[in-house]
C-alpha positions as YAML, in Angstrom:
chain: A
units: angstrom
residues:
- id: 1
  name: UNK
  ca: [28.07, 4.14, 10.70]
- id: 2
  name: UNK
  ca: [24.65, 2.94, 10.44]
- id: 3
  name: UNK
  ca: [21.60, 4.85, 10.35]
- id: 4
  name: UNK
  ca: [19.12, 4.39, 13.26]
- id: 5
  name: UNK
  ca: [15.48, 3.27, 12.17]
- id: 6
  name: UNK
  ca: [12.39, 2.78, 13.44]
- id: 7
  name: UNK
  ca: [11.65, -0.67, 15.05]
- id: 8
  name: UNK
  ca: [8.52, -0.43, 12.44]
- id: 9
  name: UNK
  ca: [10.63, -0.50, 9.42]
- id: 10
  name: UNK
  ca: [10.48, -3.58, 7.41]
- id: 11
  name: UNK
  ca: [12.77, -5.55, 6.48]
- id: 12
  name: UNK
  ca: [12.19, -6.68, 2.55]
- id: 13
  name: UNK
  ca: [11.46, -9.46, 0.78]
- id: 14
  name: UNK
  ca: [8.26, -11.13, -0.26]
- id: 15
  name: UNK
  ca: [6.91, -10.39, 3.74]
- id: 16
  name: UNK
  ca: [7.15, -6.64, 3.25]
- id: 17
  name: UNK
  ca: [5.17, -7.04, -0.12]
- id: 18
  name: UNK
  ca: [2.39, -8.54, 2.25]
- id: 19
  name: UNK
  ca: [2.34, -6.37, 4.70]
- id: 20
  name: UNK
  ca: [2.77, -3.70, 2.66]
- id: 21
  name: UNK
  ca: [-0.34, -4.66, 0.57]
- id: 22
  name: UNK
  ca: [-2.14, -5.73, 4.48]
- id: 23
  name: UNK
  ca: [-1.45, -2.06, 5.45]
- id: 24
  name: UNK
  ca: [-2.71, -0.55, 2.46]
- id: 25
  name: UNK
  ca: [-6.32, -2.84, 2.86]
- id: 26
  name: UNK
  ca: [-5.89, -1.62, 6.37]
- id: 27
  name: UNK
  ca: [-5.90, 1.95, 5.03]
- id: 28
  name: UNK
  ca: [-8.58, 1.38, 2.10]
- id: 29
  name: UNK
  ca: [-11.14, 0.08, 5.37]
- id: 30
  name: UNK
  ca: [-9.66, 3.00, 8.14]
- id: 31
  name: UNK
  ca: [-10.88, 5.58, 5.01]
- id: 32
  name: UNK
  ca: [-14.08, 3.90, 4.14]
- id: 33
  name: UNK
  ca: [-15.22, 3.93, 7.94]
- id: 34
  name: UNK
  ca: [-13.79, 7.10, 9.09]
- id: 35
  name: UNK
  ca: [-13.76, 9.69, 6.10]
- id: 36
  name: UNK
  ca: [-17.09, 10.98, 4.65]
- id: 37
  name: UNK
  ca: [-15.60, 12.79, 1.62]
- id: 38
  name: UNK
  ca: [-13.91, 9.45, 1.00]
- id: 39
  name: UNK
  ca: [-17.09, 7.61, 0.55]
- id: 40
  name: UNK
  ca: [-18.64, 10.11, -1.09]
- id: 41
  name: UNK
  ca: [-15.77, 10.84, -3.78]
- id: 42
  name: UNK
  ca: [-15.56, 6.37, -4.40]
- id: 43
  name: UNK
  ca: [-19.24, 6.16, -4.58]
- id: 44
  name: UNK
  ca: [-19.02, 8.87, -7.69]
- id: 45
  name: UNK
  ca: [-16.04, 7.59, -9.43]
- id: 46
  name: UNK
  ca: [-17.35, 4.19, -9.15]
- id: 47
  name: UNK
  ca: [-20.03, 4.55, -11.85]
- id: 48
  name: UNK
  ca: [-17.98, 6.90, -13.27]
- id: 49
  name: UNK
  ca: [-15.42, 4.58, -14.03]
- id: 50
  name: UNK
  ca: [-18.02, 2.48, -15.84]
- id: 51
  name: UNK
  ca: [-19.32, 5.10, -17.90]
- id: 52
  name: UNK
  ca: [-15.54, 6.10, -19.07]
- id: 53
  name: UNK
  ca: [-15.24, 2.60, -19.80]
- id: 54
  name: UNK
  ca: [-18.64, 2.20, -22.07]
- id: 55
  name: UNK
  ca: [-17.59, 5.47, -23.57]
- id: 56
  name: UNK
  ca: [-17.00, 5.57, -27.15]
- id: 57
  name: UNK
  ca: [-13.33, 7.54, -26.82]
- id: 58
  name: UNK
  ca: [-9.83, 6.23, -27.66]
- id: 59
  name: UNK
  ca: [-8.11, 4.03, -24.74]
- id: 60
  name: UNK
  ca: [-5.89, 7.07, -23.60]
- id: 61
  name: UNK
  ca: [-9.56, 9.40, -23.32]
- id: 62
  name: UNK
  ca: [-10.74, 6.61, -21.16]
- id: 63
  name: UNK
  ca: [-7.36, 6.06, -19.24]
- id: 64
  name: UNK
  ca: [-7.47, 9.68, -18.76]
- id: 65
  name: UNK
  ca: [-10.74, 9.75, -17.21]
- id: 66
  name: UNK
  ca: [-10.61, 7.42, -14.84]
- id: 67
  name: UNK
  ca: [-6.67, 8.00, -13.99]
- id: 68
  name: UNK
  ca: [-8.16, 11.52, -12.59]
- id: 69
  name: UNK
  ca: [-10.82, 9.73, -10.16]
- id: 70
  name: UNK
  ca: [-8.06, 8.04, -9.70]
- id: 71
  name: UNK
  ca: [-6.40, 10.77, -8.41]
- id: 72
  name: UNK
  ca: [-8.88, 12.70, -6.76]
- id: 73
  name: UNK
  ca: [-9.12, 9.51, -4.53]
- id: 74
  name: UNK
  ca: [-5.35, 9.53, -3.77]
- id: 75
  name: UNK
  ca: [-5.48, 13.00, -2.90]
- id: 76
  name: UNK
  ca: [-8.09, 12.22, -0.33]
- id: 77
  name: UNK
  ca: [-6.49, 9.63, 1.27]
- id: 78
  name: UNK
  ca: [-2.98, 11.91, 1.56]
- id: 79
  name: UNK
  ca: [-5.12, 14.53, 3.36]
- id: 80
  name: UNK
  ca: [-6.57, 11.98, 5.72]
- id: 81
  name: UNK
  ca: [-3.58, 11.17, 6.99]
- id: 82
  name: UNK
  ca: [-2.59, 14.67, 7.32]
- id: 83
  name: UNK
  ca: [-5.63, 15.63, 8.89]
- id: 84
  name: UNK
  ca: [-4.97, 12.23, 11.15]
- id: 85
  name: UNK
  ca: [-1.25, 12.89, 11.98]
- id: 86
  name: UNK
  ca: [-2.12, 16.99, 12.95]
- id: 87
  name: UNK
  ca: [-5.26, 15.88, 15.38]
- id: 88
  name: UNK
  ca: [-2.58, 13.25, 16.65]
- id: 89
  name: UNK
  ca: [-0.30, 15.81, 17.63]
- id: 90
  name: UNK
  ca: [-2.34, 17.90, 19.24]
- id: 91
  name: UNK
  ca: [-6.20, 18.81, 18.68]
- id: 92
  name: UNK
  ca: [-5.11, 22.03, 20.21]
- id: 93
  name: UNK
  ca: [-6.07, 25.02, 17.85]
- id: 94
  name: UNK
  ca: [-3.04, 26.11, 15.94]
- id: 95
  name: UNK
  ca: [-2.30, 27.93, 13.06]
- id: 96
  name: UNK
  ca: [0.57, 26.10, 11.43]
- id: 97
  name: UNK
  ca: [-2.89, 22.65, 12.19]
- id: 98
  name: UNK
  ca: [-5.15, 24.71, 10.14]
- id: 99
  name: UNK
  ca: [-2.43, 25.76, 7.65]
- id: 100
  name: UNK
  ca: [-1.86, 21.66, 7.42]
- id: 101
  name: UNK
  ca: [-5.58, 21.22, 7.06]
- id: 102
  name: UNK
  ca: [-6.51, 23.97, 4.47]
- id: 103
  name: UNK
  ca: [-3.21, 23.01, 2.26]
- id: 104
  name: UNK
  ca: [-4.84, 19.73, 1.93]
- id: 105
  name: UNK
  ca: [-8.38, 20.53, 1.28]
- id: 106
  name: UNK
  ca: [-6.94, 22.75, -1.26]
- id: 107
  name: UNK
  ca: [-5.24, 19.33, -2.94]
- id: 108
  name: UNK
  ca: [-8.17, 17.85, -2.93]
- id: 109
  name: UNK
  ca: [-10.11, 21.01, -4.68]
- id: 110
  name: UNK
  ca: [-7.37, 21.11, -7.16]
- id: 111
  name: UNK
  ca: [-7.74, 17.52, -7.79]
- id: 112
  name: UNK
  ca: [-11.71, 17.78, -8.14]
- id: 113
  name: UNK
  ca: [-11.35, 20.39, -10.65]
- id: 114
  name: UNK
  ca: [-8.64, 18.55, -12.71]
- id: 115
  name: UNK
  ca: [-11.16, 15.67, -12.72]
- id: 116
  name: UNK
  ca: [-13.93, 17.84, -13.83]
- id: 117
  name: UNK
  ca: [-11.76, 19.65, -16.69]
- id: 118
  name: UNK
  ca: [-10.38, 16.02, -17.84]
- id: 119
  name: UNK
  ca: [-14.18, 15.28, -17.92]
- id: 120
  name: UNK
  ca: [-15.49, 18.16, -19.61]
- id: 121
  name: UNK
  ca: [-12.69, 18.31, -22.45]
- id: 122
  name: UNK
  ca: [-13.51, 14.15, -23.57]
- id: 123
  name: UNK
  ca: [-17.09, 14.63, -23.44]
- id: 124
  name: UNK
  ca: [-17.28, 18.42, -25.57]
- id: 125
  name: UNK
  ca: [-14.62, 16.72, -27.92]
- id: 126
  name: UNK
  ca: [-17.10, 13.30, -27.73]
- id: 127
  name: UNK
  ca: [-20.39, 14.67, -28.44]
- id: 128
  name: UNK
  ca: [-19.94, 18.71, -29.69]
...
């Protein structure tokens, strides 16, 4: 018996590689435009990522540093969309909305401080 599925599905092949990669620009610009901790978090791990890179650390020190703006970034966008999906299902107060909400600021903190840590370990090891 087949499985029912969304009209939206795609179907495979080299056309879902390009509209996957059309939806994730799509996403990159929706996040640029809409979310101000987005900006804010790419315009720090931009230069960021070029100091890791000029650093004088091993290739994994430098992976590691910029793999957690890296991440801190991901986490961001994962919370956008949960932010976007709870306001699209109802911008009613709720509790089980702000649960939603809070659970992914608190992704986001945990990221930031991962970052931070990753940071402050290679640079005390670098230069103490």
């Amino acid at each position: 018996m087949d499985q029912p599925s969304s009209e939206f599905k795609s179907k495979g092949g080299l056309g879902r590689i390009a509209g996957a990669f059309r939806y994730s620009m799509q996403g990159f610009q929706t996040a640029w435009k809409n979310e101000h901790a987005f900006r804010q978090e790419v315009m720090v791990a931009v230069p960021l990522t070029v100091v890791a890179l000029l650093l004088k650390v091993s290739a994994f020190q430098k992976l590691a540093l910029v793999a957690v703006l890296g991440l801190v970034l991901l986490v961001e966008l994962i919370n956008a969309a949960i932010e976007a999906v709870v306001d699209r299902v109802s911008l009613e107060r709720h509790p089980l909305s702000k649960a939603a909400k809070d659970l992914g600021s608190a992704a986001v903190a945990l990221a930031i401080t991962m970052a931070g840590a990753t940071w402050a370990v290679v640079l005390y090891n670098r230069f103490f």
